[in-house]
C-alpha positions in Angstrom: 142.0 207.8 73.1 144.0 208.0 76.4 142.6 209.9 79.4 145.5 210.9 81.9 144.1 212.3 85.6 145.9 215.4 86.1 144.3 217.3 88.8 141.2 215.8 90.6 140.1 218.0 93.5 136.9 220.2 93.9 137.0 223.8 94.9 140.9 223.7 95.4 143.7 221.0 95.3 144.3 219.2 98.6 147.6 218.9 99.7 150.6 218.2 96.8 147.2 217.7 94.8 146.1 219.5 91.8 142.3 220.4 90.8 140.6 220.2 87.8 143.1 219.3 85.0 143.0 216.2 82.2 145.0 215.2 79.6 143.0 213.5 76.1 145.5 212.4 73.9 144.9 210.2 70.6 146.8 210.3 67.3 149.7 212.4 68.7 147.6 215.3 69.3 147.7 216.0 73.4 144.6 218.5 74.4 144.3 219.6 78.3 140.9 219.7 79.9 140.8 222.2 82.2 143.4 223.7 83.7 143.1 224.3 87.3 145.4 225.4 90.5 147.9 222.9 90.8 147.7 221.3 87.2 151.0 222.6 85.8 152.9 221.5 88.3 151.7 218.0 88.4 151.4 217.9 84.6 154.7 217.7 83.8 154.9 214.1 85.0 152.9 213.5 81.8 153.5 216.3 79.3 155.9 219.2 79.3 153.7 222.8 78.8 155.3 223.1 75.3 154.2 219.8 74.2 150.7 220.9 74.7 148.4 221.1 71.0 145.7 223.3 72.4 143.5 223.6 75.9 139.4 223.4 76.5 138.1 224.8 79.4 134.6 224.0 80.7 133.8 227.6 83.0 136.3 230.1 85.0 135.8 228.8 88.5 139.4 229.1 89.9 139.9 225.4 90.4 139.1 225.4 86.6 141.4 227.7 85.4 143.6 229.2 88.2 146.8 227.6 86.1 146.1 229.2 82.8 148.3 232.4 83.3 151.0 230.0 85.0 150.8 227.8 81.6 151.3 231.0 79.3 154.2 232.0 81.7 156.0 228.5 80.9 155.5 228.4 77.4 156.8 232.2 77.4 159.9 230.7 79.4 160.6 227.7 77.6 160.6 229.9 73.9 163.5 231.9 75.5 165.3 228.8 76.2 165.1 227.5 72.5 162.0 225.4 72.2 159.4 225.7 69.8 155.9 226.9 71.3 153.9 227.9 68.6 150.8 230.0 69.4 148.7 227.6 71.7 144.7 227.5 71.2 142.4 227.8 74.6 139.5 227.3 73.9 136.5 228.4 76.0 132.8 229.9 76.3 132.6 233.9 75.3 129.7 234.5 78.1 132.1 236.1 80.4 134.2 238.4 78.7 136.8 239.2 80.9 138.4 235.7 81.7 137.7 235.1 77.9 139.7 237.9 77.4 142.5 236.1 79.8 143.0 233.4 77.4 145.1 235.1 75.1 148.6 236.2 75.9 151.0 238.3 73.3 151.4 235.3 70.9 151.6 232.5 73.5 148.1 231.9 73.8 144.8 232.6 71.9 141.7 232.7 73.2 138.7 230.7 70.6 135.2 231.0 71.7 133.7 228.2 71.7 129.8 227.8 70.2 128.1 225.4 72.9 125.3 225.1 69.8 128.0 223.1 67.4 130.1 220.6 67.1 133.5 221.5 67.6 136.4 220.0 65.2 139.6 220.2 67.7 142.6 218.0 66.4 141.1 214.6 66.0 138.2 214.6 68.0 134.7 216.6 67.8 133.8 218.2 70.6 129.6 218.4 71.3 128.4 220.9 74.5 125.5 221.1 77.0 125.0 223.9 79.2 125.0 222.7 82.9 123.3 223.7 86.1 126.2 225.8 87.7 126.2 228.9 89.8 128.2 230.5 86.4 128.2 229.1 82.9 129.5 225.7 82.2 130.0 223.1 79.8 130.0 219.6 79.7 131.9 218.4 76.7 131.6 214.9 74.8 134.5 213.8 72.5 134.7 211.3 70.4 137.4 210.1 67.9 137.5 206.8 66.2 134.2 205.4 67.2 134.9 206.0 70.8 133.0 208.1 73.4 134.2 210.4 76.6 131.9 212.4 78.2 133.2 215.3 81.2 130.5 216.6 82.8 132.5 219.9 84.0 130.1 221.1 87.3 126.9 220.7 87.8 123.6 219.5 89.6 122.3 216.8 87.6 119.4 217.3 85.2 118.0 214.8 82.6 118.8 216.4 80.0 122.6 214.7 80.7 121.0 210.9 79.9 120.6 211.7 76.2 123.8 213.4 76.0 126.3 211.0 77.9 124.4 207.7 75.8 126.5 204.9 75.5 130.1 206.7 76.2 132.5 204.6 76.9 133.9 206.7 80.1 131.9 209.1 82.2 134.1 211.3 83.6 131.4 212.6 86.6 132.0 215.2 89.1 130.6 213.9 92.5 131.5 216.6 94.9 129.1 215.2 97.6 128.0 211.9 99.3 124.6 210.5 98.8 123.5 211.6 102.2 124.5 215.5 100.9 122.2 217.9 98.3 124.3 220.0 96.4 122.0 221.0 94.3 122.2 224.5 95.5 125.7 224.8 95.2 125.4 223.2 91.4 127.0 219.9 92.0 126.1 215.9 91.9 126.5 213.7 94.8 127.4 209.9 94.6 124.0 208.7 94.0 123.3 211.2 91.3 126.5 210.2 89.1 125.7 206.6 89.5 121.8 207.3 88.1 123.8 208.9 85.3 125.9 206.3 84.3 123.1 204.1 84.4 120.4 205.3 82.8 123.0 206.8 80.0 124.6 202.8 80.0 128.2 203.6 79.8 130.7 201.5 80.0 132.5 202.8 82.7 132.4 205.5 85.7 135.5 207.3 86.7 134.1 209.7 89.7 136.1 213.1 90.2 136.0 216.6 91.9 136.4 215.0 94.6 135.4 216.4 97.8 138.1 217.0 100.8 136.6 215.1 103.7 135.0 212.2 104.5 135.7 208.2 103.5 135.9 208.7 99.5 135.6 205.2 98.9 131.8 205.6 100.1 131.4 207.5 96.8 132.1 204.3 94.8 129.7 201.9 96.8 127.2 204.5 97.3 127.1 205.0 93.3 127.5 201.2 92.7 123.6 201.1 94.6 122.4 202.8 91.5 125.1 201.8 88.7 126.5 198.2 88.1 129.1 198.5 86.0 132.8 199.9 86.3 133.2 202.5 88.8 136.4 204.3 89.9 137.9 207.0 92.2 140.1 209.6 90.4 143.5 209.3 91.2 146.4 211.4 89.8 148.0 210.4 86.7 145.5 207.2 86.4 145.5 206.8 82.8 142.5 205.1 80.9 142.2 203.7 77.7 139.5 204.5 75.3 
């Protein structure tokens, strides 16, 4: 598998930045996790809108989804122009029916509900959900393809039940919109400290730390998180690509 950082902000993208948006690809088959305001735009460093095989999305927060409509509007453009964009599958939840009912578009897009209680086939890779702790339904998503592990926690507050589903993945892709001296519990987000006791007691390989909050030194995320996890920890940055 190769992970591609798309869009990496919390809340909204900070300047020329993009939030929530990344690209899995493995075996030819190129899926988009999340697709959030600013994605579409940076994305096409990395893939063109046609060349997309079908989207996930983990809730309809804005900076989750705000690109979706944009993404329907290119592939709509670029089959007038003469390129093949066959119907393109979005996945997501079906507990809020009208930005489910977003995610299909004439025959651009089709909206598939997702059932959080199975394991999801999706190209090459099957696709297992928890529900997080998130003012609005979420999902955190673990794919794995050919004996290899990513886990994307979408938003939340850390709970245990996280250890026993991120086990041994070989990237944790954590949000960590606050520093360990922050609670964002309340608001349904993990700080520094929180992703690092994660990645720990889950032992995964390696920590890539994301959502990223719009102040502060974000390098203190990374040695704040290192006080609680040893191994391999990294800042998001766009178009970092990771190997699986």
């Amino acid at each position: 598998m190769k992970l591609t950082i798309i869009g990496l902000w919390g809340g909204y993208p900070k300047k020329n930045g993009a939030s929530s948006g990344y690209l899995l690809e493995h075996d030819g088959f190129k899926l988009l996790i999340d697709c959030g305001s600013g994605v579409m735009s940076k994305m096409q460093e990395a893939v063109q809108p046609e060349e997309l095989d079908a989207v996930i999305i983990s809730h309809y927060h804005p900076d989750h989804i705000a690109d979706i409509g944009v993404l329907q509007h290119a592939r709509l453009i670029q089959g007038f122009l003469g390129k093949q964009c066959p119907n393109l599958p979005i996945y997501g939840h079906i507990f809020d029916d009208y930005e489910f009912g977003k995610l299909t578009y004439k025959q651009i897009t089709k909206g598939i509900g997702y059932d959080p209680n199975q394991v999801l086939e999706l190209g090459p890779f099957k696709v297992s959900f928890i529900k997080t702790d998130h003012p609005v339904p979420c999902y955190a998503m673990r794919f794995e393809a050919d004996g290899k592990v990513l886990v994307y926690t979408g938003d939340s507050s850390f709970k245990d039940e996280f250890i026993d589903f991120g086990k041994g993945a070989d990237v944790l892709l954590c949000e960590c919109n606050f520093y360990g001296n922050q609670n964002g519990k309340s608001a349904g987000h993990m700080n520094s400290f929180d992703a690092g006791r994660f990645a720990k007691n889950a032992a995964v390989n390696q920590l890539i730390l994301t959502h990223l909050p719009h102040y502060g030194n974000l390098s203190d995320l990374v040695s704040e998180a290192s006080q609680e996890f040893t191994g391999i920890i990294k800042l998001a940055e766009e178009f970092q690509t990771i190997s699986i």
